[in-house]
PQR file with spaces between the fields and no chain letter, atoms N, CA, C, O and H, PARSE charges and radii, in Angstrom:
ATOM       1  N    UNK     1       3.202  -36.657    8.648 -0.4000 1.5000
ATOM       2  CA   UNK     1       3.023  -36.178   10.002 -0.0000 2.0000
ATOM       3  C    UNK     1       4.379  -35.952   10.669  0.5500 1.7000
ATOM       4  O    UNK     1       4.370  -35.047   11.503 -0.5500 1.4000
ATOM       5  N    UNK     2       5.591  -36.604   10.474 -0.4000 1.5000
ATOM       6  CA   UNK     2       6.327  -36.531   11.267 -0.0000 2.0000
ATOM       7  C    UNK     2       7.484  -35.160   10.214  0.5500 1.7000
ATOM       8  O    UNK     2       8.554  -34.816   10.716 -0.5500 1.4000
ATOM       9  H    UNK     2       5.599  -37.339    9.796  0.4000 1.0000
ATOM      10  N    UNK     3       7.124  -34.683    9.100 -0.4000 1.5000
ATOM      11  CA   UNK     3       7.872  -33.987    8.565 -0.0000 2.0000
ATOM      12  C    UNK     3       7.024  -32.872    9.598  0.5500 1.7000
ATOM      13  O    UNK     3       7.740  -32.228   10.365 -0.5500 1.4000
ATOM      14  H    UNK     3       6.254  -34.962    8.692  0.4000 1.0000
ATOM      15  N    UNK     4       5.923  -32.689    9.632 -0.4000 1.5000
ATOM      16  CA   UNK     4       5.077  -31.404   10.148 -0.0000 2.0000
ATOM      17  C    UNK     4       5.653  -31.430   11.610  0.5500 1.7000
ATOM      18  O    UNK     4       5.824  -30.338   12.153 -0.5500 1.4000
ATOM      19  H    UNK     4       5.342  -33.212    9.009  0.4000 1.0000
ATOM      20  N    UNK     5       5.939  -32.470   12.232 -0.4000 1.5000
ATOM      21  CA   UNK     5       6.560  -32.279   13.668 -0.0000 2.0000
ATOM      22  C    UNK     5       7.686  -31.714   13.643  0.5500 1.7000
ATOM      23  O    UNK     5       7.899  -30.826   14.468 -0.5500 1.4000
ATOM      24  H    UNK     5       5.801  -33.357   11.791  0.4000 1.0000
ATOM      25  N    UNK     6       8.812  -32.120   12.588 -0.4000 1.5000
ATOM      26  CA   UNK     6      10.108  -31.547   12.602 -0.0000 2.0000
ATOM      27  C    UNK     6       9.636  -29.961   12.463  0.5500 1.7000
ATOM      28  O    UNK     6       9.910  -29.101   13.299 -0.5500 1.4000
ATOM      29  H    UNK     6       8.639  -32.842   11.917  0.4000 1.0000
ATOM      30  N    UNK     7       8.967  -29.765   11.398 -0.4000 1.5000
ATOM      31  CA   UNK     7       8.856  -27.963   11.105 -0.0000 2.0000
ATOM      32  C    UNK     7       8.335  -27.467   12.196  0.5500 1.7000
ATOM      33  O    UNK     7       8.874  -26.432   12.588 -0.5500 1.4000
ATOM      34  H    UNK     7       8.744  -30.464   10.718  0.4000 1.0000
ATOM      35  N    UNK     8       7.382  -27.904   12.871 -0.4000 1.5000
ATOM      36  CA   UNK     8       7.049  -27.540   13.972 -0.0000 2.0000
ATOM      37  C    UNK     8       8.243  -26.747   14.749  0.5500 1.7000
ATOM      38  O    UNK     8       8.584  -25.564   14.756 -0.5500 1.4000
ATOM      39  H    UNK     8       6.943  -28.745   12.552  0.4000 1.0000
ATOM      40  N    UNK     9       8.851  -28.214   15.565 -0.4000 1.5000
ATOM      41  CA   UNK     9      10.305  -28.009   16.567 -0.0000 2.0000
ATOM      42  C    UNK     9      11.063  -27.186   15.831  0.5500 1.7000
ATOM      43  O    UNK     9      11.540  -26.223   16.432 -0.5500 1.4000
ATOM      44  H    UNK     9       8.573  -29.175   15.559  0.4000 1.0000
ATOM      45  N    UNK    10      11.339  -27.323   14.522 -0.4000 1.5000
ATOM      46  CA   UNK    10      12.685  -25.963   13.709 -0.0000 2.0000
ATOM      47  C    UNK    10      12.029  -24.679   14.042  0.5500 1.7000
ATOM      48  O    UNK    10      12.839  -24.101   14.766 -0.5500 1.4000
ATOM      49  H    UNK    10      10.951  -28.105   14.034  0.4000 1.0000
ATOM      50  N    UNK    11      10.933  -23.895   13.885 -0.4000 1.5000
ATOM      51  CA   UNK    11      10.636  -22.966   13.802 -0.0000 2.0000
ATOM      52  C    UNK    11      10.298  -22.860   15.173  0.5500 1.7000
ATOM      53  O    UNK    11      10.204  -21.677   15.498 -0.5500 1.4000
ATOM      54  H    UNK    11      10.275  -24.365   13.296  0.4000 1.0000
ATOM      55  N    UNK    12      10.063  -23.721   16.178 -0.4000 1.5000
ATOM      56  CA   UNK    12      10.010  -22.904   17.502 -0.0000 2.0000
ATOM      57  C    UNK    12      11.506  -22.771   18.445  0.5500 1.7000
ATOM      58  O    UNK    12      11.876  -22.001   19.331 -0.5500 1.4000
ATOM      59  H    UNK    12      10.139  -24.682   15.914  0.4000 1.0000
ATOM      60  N    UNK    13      11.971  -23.657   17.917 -0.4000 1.5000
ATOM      61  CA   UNK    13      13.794  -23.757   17.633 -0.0000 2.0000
ATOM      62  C    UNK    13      14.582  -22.624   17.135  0.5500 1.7000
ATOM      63  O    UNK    13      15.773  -22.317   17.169 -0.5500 1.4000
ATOM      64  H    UNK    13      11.671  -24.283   17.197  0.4000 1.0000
ATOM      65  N    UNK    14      13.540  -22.125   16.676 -0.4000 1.5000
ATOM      66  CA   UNK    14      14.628  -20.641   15.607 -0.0000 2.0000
ATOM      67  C    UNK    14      13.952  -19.600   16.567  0.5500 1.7000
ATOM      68  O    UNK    14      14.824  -18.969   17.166 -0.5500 1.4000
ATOM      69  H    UNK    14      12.572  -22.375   16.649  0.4000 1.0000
ATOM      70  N    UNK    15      12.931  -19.292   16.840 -0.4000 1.5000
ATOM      71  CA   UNK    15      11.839  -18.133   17.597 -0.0000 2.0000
ATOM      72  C    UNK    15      13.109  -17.408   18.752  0.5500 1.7000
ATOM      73  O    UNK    15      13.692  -16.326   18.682 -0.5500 1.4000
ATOM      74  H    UNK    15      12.223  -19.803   16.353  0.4000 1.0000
ATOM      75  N    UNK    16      13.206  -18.483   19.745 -0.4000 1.5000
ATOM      76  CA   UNK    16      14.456  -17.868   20.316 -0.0000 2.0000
ATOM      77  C    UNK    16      15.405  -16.957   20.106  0.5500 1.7000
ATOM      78  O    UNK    16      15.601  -15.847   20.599 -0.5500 1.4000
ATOM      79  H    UNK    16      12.732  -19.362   19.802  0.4000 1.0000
ATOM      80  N    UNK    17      16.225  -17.875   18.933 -0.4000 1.5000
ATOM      81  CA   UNK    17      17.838  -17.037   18.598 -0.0000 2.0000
ATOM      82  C    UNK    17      17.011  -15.730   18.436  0.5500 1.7000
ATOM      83  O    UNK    17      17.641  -14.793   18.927 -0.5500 1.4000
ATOM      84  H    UNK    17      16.066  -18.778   18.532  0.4000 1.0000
ATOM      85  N    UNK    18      15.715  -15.313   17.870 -0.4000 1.5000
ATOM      86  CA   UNK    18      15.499  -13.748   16.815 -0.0000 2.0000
ATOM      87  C    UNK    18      14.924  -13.285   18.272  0.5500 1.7000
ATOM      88  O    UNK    18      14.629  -12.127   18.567 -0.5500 1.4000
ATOM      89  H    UNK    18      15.203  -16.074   17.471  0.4000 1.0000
ATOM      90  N    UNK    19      14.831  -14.388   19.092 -0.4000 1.5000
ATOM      91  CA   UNK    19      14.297  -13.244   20.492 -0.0000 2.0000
ATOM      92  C    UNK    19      16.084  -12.417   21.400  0.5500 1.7000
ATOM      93  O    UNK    19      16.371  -11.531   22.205 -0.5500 1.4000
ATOM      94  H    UNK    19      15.071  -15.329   18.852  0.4000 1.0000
ATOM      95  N    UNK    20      16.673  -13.304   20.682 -0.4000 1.5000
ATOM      96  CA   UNK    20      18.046  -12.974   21.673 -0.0000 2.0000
ATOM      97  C    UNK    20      19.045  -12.520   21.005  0.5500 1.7000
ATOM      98  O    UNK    20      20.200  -12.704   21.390 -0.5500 1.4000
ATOM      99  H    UNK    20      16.440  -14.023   20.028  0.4000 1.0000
ATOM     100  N    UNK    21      18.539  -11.408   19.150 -0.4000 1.5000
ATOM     101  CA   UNK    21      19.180  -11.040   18.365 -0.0000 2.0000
ATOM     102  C    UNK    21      18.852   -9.645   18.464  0.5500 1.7000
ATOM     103  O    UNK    21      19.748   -8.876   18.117 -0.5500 1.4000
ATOM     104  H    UNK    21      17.600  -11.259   18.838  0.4000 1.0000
ATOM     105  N    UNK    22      17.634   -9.081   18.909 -0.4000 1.5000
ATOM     106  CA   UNK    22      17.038   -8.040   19.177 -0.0000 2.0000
ATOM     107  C    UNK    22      17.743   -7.002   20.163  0.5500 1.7000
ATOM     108  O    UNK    22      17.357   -5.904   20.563 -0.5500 1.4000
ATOM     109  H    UNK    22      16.906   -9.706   19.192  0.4000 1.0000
ATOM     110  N    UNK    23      18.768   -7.637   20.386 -0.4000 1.5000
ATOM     111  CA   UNK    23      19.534   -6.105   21.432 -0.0000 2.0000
ATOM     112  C    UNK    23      20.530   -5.463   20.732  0.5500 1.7000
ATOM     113  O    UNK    23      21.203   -4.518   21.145 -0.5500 1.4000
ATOM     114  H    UNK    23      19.082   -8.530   20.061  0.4000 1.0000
ATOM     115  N    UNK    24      20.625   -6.158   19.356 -0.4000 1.5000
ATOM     116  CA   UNK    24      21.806   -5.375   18.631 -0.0000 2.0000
ATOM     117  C    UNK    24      20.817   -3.693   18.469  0.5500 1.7000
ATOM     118  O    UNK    24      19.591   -3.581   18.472 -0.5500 1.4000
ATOM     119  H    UNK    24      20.079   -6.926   19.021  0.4000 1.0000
ATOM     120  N    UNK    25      21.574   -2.877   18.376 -0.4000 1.5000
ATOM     121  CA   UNK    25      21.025   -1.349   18.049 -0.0000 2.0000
ATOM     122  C    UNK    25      21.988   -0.987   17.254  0.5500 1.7000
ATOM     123  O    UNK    25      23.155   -1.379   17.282 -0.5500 1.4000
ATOM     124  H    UNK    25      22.570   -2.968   18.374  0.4000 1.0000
ATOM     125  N    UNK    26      21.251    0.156   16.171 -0.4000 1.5000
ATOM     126  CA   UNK    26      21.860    1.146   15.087 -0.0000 2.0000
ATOM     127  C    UNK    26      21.649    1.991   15.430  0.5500 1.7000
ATOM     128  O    UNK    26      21.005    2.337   16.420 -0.5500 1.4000
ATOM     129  H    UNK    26      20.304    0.474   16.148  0.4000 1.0000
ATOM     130  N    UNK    27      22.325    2.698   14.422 -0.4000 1.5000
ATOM     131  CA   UNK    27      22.714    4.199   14.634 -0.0000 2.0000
ATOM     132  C    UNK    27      21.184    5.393   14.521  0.5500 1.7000
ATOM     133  O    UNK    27      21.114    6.566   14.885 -0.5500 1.4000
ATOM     134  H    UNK    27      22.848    2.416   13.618  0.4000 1.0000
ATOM     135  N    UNK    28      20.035    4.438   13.826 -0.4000 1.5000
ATOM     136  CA   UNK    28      19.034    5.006   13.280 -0.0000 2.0000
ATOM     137  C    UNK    28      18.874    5.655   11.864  0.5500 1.7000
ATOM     138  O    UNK    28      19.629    5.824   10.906 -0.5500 1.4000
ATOM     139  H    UNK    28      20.091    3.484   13.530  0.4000 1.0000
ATOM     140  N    UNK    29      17.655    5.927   12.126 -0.4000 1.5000
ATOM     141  CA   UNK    29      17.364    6.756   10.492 -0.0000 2.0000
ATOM     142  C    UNK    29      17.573    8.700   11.003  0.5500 1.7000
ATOM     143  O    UNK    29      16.810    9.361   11.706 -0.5500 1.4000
ATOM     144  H    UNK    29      17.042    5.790   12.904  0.4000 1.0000
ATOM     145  N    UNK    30      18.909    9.157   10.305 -0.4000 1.5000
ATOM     146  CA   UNK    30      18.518   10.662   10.453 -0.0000 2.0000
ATOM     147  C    UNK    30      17.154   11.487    9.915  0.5500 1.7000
ATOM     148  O    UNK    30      16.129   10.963    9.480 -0.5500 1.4000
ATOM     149  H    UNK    30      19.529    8.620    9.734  0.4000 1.0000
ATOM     150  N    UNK    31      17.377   12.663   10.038 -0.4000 1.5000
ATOM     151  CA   UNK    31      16.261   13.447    9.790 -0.0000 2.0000
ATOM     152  C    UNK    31      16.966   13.598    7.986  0.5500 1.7000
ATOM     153  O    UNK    31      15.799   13.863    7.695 -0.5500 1.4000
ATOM     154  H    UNK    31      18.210   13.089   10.392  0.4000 1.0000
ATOM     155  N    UNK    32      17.416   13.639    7.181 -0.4000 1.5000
ATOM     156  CA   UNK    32      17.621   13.635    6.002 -0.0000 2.0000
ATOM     157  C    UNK    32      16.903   12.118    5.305  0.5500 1.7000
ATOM     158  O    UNK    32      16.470   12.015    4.157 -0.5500 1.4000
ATOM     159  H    UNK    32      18.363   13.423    7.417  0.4000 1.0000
ATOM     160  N    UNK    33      16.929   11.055    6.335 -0.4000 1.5000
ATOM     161  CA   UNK    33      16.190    9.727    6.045 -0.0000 2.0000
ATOM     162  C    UNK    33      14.692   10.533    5.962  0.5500 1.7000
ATOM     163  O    UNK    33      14.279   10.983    4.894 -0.5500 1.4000
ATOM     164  H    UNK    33      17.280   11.139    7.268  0.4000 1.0000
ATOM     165  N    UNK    34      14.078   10.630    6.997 -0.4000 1.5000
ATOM     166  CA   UNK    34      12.674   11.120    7.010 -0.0000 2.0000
ATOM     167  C    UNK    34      12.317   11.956    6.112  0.5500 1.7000
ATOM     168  O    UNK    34      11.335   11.679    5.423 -0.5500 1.4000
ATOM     169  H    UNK    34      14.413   10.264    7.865  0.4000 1.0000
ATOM     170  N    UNK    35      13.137   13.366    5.871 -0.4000 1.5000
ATOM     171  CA   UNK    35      12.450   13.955    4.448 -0.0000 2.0000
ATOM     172  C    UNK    35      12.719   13.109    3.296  0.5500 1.7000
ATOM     173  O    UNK    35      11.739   12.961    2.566 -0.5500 1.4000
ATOM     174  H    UNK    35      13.935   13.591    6.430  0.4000 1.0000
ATOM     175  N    UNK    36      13.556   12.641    3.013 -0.4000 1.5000
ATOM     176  CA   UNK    36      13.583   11.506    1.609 -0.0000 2.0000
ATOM     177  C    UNK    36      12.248   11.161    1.778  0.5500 1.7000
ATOM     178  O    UNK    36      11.326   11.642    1.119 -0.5500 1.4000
ATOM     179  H    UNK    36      14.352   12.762    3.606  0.4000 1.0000
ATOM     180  N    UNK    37      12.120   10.188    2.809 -0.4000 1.5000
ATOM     181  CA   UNK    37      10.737    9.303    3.001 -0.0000 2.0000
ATOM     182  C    UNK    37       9.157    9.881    2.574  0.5500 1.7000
ATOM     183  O    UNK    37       8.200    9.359    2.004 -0.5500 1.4000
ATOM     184  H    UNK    37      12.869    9.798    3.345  0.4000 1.0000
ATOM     185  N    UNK    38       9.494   11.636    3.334 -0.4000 1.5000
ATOM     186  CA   UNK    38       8.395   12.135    3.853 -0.0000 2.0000
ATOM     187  C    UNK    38       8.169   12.755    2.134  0.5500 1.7000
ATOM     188  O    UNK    38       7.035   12.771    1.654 -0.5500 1.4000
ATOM     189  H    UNK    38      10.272   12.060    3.798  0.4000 1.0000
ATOM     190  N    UNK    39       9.105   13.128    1.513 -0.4000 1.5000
ATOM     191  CA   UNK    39       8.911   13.729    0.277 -0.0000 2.0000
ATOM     192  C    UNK    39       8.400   13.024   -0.768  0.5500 1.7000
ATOM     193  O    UNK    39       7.579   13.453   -1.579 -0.5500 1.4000
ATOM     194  H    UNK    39      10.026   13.115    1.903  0.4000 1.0000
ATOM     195  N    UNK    40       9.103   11.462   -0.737 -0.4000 1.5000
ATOM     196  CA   UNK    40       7.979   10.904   -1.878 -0.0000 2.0000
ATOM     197  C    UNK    40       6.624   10.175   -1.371  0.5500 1.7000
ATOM     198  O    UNK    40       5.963    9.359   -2.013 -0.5500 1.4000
ATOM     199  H    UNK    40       9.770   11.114   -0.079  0.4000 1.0000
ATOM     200  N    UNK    41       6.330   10.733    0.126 -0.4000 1.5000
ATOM     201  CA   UNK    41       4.872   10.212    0.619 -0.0000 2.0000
ATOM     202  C    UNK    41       4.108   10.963   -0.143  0.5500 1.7000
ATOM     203  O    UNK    41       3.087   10.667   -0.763 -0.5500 1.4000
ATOM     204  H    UNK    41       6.867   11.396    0.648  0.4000 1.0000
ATOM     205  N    UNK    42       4.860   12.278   -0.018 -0.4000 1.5000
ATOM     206  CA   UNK    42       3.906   13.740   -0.642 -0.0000 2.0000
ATOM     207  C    UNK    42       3.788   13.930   -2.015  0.5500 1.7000
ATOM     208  O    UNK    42       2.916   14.538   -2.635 -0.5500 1.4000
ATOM     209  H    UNK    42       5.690   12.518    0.486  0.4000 1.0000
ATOM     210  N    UNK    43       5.001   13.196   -2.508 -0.4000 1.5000
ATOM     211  CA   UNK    43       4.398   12.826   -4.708 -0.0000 2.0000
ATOM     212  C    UNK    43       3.408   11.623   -4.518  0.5500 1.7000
ATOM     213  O    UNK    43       2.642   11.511   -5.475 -0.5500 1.4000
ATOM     214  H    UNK    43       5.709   12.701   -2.004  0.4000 1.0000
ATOM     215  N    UNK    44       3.243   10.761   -3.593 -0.4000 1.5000
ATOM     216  CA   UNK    44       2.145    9.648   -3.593 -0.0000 2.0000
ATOM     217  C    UNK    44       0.645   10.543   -3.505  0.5500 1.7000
ATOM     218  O    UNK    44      -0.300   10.454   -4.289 -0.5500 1.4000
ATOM     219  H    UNK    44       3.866   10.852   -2.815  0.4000 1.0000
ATOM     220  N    UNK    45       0.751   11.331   -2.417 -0.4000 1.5000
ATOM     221  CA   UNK    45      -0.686   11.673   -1.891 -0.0000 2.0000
ATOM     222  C    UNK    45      -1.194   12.888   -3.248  0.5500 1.7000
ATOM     223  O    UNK    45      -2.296   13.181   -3.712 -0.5500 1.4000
ATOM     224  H    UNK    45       1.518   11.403   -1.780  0.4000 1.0000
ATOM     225  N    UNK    46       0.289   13.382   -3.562 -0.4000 1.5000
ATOM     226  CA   UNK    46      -0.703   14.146   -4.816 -0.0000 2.0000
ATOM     227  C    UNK    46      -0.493   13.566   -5.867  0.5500 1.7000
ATOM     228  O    UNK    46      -0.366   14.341   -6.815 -0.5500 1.4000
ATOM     229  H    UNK    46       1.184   13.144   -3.185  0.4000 1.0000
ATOM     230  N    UNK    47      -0.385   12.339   -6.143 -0.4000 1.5000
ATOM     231  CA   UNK    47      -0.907   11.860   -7.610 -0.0000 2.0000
ATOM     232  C    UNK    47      -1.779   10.881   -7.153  0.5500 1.7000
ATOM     233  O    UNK    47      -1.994    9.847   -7.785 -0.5500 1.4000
ATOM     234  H    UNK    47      -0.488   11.710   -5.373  0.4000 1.0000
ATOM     235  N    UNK    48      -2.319   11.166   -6.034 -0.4000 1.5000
ATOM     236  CA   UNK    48      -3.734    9.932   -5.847 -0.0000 2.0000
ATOM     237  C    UNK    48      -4.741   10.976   -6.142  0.5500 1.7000
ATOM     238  O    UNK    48      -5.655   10.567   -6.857 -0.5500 1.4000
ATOM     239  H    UNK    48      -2.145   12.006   -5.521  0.4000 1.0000
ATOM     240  N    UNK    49      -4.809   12.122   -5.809 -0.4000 1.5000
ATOM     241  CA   UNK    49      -5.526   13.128   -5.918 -0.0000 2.0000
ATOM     242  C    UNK    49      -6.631   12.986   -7.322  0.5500 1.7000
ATOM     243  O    UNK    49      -7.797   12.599   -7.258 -0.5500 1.4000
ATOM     244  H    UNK    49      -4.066   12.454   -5.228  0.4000 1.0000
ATOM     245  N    UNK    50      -5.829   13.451   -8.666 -0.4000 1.5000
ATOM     246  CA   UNK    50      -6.050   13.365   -9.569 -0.0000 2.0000
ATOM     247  C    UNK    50      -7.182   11.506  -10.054  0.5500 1.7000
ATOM     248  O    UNK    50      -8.219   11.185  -10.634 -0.5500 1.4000
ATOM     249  H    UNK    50      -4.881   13.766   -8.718  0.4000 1.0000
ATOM     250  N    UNK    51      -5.949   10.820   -9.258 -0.4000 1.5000
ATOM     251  CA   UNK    51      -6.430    9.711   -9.954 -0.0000 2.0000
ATOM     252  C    UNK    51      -7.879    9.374   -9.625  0.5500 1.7000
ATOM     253  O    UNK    51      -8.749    8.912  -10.363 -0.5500 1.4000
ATOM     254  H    UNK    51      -5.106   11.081   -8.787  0.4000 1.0000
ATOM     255  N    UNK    52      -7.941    9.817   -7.959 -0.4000 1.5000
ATOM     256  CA   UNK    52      -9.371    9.771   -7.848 -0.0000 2.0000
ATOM     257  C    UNK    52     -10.491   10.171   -8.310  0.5500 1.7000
ATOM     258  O    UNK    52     -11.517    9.523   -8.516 -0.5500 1.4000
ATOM     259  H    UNK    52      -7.234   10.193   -7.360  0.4000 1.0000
ATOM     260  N    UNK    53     -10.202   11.600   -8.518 -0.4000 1.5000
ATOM     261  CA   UNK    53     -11.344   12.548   -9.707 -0.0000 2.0000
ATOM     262  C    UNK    53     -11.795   11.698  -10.912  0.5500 1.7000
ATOM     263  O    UNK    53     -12.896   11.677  -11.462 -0.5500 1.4000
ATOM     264  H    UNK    53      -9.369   12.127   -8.351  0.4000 1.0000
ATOM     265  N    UNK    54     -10.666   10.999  -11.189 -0.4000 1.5000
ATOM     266  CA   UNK    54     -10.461   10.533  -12.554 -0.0000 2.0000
ATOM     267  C    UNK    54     -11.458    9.187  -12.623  0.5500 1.7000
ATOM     268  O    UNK    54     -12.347    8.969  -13.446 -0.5500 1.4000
ATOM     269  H    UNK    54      -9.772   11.016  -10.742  0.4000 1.0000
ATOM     270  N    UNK    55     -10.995    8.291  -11.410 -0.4000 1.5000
ATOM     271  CA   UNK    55     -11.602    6.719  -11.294 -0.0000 2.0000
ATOM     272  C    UNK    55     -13.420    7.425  -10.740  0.5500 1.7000
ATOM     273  O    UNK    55     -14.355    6.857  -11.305 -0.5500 1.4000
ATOM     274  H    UNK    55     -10.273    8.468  -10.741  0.4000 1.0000
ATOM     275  N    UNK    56     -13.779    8.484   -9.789 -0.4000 1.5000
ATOM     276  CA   UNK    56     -14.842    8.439   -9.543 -0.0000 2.0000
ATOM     277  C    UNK    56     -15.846    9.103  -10.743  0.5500 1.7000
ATOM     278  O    UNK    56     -17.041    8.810  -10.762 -0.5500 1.4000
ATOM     279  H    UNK    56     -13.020    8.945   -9.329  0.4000 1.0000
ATOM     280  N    UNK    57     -15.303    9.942  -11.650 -0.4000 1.5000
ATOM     281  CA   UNK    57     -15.401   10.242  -13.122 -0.0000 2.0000
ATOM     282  C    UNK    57     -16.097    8.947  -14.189  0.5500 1.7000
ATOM     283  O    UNK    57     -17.116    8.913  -14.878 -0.5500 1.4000
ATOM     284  H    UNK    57     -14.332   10.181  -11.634  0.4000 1.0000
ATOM     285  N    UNK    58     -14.880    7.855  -13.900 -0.4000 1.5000
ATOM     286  CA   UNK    58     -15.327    6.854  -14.834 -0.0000 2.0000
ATOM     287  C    UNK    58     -16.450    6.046  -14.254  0.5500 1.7000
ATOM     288  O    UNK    58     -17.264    5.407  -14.921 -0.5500 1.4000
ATOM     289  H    UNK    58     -14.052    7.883  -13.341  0.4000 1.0000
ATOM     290  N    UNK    59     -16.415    6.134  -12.995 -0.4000 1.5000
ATOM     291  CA   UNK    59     -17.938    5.164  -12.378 -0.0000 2.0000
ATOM     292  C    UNK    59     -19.166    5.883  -12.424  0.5500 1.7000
ATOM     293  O    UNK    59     -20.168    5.191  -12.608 -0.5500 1.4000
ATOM     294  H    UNK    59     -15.754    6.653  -12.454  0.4000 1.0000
ATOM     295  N    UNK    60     -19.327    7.158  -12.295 -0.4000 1.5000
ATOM     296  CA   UNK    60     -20.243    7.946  -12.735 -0.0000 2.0000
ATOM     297  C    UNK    60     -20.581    7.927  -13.714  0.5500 1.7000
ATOM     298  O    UNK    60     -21.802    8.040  -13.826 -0.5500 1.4000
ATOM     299  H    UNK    60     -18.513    7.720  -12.146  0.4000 1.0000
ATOM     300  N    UNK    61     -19.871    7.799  -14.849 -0.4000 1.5000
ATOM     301  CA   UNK    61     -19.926    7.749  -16.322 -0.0000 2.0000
ATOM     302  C    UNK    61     -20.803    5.985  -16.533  0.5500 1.7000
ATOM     303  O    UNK    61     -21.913    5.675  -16.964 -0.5500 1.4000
ATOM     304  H    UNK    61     -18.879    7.707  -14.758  0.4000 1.0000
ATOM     305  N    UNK    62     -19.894    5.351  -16.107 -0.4000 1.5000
ATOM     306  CA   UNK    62     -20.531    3.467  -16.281 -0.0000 2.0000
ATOM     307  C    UNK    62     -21.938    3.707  -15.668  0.5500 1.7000
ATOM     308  O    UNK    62     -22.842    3.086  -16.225 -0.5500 1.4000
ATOM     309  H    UNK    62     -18.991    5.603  -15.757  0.4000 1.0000
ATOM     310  N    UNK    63     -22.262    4.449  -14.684 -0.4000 1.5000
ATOM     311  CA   UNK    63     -23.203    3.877  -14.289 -0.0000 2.0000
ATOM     312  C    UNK    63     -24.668    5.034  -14.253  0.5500 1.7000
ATOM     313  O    UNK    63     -25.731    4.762  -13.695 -0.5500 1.4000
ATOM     314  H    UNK    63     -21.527    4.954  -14.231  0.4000 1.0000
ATOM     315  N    UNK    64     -24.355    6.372  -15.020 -0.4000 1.5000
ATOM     316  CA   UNK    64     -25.585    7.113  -15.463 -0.0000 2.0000
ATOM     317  C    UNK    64     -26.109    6.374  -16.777  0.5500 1.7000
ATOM     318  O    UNK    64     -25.581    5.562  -17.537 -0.5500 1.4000
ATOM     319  H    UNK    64     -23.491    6.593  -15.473  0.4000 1.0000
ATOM     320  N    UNK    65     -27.453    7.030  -16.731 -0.4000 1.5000
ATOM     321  CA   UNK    65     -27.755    7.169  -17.764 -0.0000 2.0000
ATOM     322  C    UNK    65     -27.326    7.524  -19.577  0.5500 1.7000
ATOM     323  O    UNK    65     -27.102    8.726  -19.720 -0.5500 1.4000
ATOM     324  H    UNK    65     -27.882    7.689  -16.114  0.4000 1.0000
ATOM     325  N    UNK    66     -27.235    6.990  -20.446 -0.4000 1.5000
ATOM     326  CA   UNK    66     -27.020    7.246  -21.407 -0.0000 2.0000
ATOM     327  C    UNK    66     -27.671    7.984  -22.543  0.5500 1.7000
ATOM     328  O    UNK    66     -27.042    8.515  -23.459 -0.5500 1.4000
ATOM     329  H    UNK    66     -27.418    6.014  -20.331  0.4000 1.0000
ATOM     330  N    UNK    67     -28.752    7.979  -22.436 -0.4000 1.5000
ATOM     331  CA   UNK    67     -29.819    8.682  -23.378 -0.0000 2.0000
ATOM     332  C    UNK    67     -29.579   10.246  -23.174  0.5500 1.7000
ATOM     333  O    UNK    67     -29.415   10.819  -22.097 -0.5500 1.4000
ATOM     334  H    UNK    67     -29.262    7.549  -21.692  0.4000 1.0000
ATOM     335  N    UNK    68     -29.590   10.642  -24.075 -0.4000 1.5000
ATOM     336  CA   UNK    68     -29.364   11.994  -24.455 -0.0000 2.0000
ATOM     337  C    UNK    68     -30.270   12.696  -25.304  0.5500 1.7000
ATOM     338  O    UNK    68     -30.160   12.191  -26.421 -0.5500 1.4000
ATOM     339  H    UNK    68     -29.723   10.177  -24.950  0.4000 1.0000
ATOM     340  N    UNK    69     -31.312   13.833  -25.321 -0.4000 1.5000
ATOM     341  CA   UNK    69     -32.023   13.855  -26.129 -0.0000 2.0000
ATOM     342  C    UNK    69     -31.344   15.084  -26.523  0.5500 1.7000
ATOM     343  O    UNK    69     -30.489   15.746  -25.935 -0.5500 1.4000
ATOM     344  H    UNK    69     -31.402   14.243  -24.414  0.4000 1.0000
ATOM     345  N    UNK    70     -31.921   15.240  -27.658 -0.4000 1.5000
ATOM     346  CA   UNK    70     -31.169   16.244  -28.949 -0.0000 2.0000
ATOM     347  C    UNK    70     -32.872   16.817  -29.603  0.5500 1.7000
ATOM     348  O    UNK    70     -33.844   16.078  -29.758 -0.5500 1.4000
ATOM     349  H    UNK    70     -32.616   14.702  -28.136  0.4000 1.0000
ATOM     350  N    UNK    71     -32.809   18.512  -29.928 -0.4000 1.5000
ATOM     351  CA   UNK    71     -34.429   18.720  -30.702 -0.0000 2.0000
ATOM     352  C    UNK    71     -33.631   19.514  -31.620  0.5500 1.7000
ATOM     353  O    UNK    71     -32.931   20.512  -31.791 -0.5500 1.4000
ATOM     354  H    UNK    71     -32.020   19.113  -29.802  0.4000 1.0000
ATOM     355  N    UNK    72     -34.192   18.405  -32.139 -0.4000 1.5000
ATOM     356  CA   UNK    72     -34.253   19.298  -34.190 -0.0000 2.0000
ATOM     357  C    UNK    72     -34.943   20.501  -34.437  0.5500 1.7000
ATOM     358  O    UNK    72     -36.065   20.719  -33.982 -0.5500 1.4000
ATOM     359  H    UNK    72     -34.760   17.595  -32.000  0.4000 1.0000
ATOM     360  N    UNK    73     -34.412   21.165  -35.030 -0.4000 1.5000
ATOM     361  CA   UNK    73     -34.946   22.431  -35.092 -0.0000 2.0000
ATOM     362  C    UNK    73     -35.087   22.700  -36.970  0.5500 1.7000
ATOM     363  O    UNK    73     -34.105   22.781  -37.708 -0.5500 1.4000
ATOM     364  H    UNK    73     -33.500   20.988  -35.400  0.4000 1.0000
ATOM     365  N    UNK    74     -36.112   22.771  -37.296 -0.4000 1.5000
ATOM     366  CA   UNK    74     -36.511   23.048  -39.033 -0.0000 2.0000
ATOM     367  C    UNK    74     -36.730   24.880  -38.999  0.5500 1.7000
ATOM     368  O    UNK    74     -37.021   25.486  -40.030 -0.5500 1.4000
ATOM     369  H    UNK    74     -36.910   22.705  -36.697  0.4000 1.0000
């Protein structure tokens, strides 16, 4: 109990300093940051594409029917 009190007081002990660290400012992310970013969002969204066809493919498959009929022909 008294270790859980110390963690307690440390971490509401620390809450502060990160409240009174928050005025530092950068320079930001340029617009050459954002297309980097924005360009491999756009290789993500089109190789989910595929994968989906693919995964809703295999659950369709698990979960039809299997029987197949076939007529012989003499």
């Amino acid at each position: 109990m008294k270790t859980m009190k110390m963690l307690i007081s440390m971490v509401v002990g620390s809450a502060s300093a990160v409240y009174a660290a928050t005025g530092m400012q950068g320079e930001g992310a340029g617009i050459l940051a954002y297309f980097f970013v924005g360009f491999f969002a756009l290789i993500i969204v089109t190789q989910l594409v595929p994968a989906m066809i693919l995964f809703f493919g295999m659950v369709k498959g698990l979960f039809s029917s299997s029987e197949k009929t076939s007529v012989k022909v003499d």
